[in-house]
PABAVO-614005 format. One record per residue (C-alpha): residue in three letters; x, z, y. Coordinates in Angstrom, 2 decimals, always signed. Each point is the difference from the previous one (the first is absolute). Layout:
N
rest,xx,zz,yy
ALA,X,Z,Y
...
This chain:
234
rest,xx,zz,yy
UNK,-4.76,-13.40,+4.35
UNK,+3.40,-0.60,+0.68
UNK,+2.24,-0.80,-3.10
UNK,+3.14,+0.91,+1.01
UNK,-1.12,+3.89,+0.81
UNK,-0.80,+0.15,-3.52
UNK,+2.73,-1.13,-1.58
UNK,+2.58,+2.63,+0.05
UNK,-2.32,+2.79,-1.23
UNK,-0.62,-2.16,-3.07
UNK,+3.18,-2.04,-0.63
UNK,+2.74,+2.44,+0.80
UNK,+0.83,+0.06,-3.99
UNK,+2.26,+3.47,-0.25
UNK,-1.89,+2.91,-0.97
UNK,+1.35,+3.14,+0.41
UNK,+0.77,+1.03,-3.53
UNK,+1.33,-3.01,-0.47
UNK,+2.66,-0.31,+3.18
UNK,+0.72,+3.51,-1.04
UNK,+1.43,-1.33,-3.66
UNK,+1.79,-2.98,+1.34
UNK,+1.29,+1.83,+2.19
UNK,+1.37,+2.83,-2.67
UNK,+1.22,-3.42,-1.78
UNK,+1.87,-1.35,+2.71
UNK,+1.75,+3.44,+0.89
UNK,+0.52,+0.19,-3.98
UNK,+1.94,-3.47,+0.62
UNK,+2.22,+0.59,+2.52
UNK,+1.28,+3.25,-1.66
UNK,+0.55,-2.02,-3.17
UNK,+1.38,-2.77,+1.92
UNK,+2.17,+2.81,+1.47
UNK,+1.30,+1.92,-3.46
UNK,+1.26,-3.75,-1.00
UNK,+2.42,-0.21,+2.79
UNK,-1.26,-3.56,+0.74
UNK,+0.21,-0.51,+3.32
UNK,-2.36,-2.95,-0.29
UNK,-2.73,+1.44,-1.53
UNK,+0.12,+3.27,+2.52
UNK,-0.25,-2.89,+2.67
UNK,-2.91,-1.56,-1.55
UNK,-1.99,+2.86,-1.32
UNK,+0.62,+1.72,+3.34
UNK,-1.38,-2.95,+2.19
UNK,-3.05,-0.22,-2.62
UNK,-0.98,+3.69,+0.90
UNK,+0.72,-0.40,+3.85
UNK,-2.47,-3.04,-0.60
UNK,-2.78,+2.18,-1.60
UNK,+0.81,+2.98,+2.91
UNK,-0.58,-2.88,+2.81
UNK,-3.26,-1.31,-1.74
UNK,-1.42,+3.07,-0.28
UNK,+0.60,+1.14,+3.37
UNK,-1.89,-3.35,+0.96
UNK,-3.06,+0.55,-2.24
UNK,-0.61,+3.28,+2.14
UNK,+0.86,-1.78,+3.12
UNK,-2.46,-2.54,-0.89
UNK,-2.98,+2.53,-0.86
UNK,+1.00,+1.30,+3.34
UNK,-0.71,-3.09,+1.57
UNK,+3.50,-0.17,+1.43
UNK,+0.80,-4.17,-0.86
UNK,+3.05,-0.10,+2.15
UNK,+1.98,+2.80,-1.61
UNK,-1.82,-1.32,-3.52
UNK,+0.98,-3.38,+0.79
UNK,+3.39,+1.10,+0.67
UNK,+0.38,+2.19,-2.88
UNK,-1.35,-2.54,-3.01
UNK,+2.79,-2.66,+1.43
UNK,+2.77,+2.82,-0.09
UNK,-1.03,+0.83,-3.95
UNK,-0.27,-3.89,-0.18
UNK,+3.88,+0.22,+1.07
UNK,+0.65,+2.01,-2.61
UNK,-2.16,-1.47,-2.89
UNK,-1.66,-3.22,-0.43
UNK,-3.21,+1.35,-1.12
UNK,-2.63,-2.04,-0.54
UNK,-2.81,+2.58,+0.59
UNK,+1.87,+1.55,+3.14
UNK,-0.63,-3.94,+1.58
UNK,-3.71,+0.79,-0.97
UNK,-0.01,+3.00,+1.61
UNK,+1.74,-1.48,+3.08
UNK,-2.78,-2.95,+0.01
UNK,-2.67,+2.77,+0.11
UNK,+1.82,+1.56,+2.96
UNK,+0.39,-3.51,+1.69
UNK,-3.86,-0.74,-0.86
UNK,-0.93,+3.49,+1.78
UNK,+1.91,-1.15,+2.98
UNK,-1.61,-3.46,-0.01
UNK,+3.58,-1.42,-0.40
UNK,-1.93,-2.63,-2.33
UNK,+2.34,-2.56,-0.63
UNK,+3.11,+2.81,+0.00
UNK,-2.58,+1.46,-2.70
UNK,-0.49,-3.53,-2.25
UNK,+3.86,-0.42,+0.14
UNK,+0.83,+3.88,-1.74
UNK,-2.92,-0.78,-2.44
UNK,+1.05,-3.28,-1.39
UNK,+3.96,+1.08,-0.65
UNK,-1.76,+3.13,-1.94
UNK,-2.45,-3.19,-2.13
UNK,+3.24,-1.96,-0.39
UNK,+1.67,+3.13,-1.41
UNK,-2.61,+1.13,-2.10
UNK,-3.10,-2.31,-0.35
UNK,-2.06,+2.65,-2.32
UNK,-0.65,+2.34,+2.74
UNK,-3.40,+0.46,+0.94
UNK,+0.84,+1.65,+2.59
UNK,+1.74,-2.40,+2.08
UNK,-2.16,-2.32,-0.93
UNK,-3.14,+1.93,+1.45
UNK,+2.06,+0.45,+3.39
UNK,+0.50,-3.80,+0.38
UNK,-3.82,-0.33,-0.43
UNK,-0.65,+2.69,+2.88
UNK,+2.90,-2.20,+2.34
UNK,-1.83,-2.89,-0.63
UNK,-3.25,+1.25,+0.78
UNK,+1.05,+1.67,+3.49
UNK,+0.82,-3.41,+0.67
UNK,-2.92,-1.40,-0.68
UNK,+1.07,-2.44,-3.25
UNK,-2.56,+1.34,-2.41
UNK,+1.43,-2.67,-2.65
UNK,+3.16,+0.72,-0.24
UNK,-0.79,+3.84,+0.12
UNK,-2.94,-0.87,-3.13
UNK,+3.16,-1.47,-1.67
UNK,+2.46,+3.21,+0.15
UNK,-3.46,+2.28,-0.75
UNK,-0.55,-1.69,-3.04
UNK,+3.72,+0.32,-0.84
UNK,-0.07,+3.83,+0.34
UNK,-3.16,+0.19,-1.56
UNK,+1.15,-1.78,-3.12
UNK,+3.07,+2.62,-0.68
UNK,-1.96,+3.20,+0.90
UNK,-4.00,+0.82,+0.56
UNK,-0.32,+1.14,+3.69
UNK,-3.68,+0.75,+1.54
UNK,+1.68,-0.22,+3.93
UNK,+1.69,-3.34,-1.02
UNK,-3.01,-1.53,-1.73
UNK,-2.70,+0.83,+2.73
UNK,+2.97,-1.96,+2.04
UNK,-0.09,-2.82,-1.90
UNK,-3.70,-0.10,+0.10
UNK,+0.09,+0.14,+4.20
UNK,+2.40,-3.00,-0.18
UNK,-2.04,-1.49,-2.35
UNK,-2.65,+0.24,+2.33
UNK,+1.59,-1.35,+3.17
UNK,+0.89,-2.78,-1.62
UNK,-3.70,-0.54,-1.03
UNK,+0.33,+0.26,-3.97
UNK,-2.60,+2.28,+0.05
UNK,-0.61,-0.61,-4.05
UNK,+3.34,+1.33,-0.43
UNK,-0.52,+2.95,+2.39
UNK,-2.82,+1.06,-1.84
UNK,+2.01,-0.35,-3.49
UNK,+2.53,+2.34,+1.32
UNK,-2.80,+2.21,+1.29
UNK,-1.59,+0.25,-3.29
UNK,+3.30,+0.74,-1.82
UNK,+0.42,+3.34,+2.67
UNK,-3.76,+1.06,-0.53
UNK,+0.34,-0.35,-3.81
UNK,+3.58,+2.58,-0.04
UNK,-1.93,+2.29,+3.06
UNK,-0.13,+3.36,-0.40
UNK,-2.64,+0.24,+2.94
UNK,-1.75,-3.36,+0.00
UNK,-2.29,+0.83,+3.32
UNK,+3.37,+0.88,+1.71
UNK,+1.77,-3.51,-1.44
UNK,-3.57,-1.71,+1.16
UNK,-0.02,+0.87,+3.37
UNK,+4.34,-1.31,-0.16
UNK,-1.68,-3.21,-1.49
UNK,-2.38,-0.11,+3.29
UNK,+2.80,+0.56,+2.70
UNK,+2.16,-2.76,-1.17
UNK,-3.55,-2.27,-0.25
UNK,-0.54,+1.06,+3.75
UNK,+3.52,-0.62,+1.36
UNK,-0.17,-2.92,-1.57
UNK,-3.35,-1.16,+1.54
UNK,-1.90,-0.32,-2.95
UNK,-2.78,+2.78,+1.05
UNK,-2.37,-1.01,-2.59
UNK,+2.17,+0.89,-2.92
UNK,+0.63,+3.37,+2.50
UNK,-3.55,+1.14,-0.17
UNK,-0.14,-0.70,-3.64
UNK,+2.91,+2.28,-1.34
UNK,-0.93,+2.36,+2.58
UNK,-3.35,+0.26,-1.49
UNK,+1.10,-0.12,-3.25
UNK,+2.05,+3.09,+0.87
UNK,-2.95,+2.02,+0.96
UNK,-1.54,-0.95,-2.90
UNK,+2.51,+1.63,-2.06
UNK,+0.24,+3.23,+2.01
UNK,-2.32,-0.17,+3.72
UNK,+2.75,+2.58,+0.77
UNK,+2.90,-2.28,-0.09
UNK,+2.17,+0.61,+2.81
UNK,-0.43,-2.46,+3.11
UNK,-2.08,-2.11,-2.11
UNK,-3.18,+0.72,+2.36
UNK,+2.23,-0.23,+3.14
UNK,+1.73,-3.83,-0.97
UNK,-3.37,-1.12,-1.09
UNK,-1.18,+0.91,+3.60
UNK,+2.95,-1.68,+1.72
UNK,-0.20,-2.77,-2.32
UNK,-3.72,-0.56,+0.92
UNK,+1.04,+0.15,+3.75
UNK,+2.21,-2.62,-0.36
UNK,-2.53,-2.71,-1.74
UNK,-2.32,+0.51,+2.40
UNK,+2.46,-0.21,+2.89
């Protein structure tokens, strides 16, 4: 599937609860700011709130599928507040667009910022795999992956893994996913799309059969397993 129409469903990072309280807080701050009579602090705590408004408004423009008005929005709350996650959020909405390198620029100031975030890291593995450097994007993966478990970030590593033809460490990361599953046919028949797209049909057939074995219900299992036959015998 296509990386980047994933992304923004599962790496936009503010929940609604929590906007909601930061929110509260930043309103909280520029009424303090204002009951001190420091005009500095009014200026600062107001242009930190005006941020959050214009990053909001950008998530929903985003979900919305609007990039240009998203795009526009993130670098106006940018304007207002360096914030390291807003250049995530702006990568994602560059990545969406296919602006790829625009997208690898945001992403690396956020890194620089604030090298712990999995996030970002996990977004410069999906730029680097839309265009087509599956080393590089095993390199961020693994970065992500080593600050915060992700099941969408590891099965990415393992596709990378597998384009570059280190199947052995494909099938580690593979193992890892089917040992945390909570529905191992379902994480099987994952296992057996990335082995087709990645031409390795054999190892298909196997975790699709595997699959069945565990539940001959499993969803598409019968289906790939058809389609993967098709395509070894041309």
């Amino acid at each position: 599937g296509d990386w980047s129409s994933d992304v923004c469903s599962s790496d936009l990072d503010d929940s609604a609860s929590p906007a909601l309280a930061e929110l509260q807080k930043r309103v909280a701050d520029v009424q303090a700011a204002r009951d001190s009579g420091d005009s500095q602090a009014v200026t600062q705590a107001s242009r930190a709130l005006i941020a959050l408004g214009l990053r909001q408004v950008a998530h929903l423009r985003l979900v919305e599928d609007a990039l240009p008005a998203a795009n526009d929005l993130y670098k106006r709350s940018l304007d207002f507040e360096d914030n390291p996650s807003t250049r995530v959020d702006l990568a994602i909405t560059d990545l969406r667009a296919k602006q790829l390198d625009d997208s690898l620029t945001e992403v690396r100031k956020a890194i620089l910022a604030d090298s712990a975030d999995a996030r970002a890291w996990r977004v410069q593995g999906g730029v680097y795999m839309m265009k087509g450097q599956y080393g590089p994007a095993a390199d961020s993966l693994q970065r992500s992956l080593a600050i915060r478990d992700d099941l969408e970030a590891a099965y990415s590593l393992g596709i990378c893994f597998l384009a570059v033809h280190e199947k052995d460490k494909a099938a580690a990361v593979f193992q890892k996913m089917d040992q945390e599953a909570a529905d191992r046919g379902a994480m099987h028949v994952l296992m057996a799309r990335a082995y087709r797209v990645g031409g390795y049909l054999d190892d298909a057939v196997h975790e699709l059969k595997f699959a069945l074995r565990l539940n001959p219900k499993t969803s598409h299992a019968h289906y790939l397993l058809g389609l993967v036959y098709l395509l070894q015998e041309e």
